[in-house]
N, C-alpha and C positions, 0 to 999 in steps of 0.2 A: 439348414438344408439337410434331406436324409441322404444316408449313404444309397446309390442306385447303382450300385456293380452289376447287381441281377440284370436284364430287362424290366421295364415296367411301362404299364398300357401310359399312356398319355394323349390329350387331347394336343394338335398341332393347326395352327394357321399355317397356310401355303396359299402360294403365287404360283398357278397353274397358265403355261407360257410365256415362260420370264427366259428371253434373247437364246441363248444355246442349252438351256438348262431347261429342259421340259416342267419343272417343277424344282421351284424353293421353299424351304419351310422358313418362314419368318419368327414364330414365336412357339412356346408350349407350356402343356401348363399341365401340373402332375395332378392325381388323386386327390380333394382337400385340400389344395393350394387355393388361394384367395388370388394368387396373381399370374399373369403370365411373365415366361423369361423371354425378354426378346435375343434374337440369334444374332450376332452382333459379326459374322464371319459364318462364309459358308468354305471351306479347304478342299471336300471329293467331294464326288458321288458314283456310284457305280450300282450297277445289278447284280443280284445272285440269285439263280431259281433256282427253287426248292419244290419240287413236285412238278404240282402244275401252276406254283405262283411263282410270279416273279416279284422280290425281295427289293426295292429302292432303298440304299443305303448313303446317308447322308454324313459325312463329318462337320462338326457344327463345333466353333466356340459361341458358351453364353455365358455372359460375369464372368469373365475371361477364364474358366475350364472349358475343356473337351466336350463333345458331348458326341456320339453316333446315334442317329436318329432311323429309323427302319421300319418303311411303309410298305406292308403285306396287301397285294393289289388282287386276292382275294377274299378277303377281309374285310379290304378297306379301314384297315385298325394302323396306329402309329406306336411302336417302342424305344424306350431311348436306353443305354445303358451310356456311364463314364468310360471315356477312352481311357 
């Protein structure tokens, strides 16, 4: 597995109206990677805007590390960086 301290773009499945949580990401799957990780724990989520997007920030364990996952909802793009 590569070191991911940067951000890096990632492809994510999510469950769009799932109970209190507008949006979970279930699974992601990096640049090159043959597989997906599935999200084994979801810990926050919170917003942050940055201009005029507003930033969904996910804390995520998968293969039991950290993971902060952040969908740009002008973009429509997904990054994850290691907590």
């Amino acid at each position: 597995m590569k070191n991911i301290n940067n951000k890096e773009q990632v492809e994510v499945m999510a469950l769009f109206g799932y109970e209190m949580t507008p949006c979970r990401p279930l699974s992601f799957k990096r640049k090159g990677e043959k597989y997906e990780v599935e999200v084994t724990e979801l810990l926050q989520t919170r917003i942050r805007f940055d201009k005029s997007a507003a930033m969904h920030i996910f804390d995520v364990v998968a293969n039991k590390i950290r993971y902060t996952l952040e969908f740009n909802s002008i973009k429509l793009t997904w990054h994850i960086s290691q907590a």
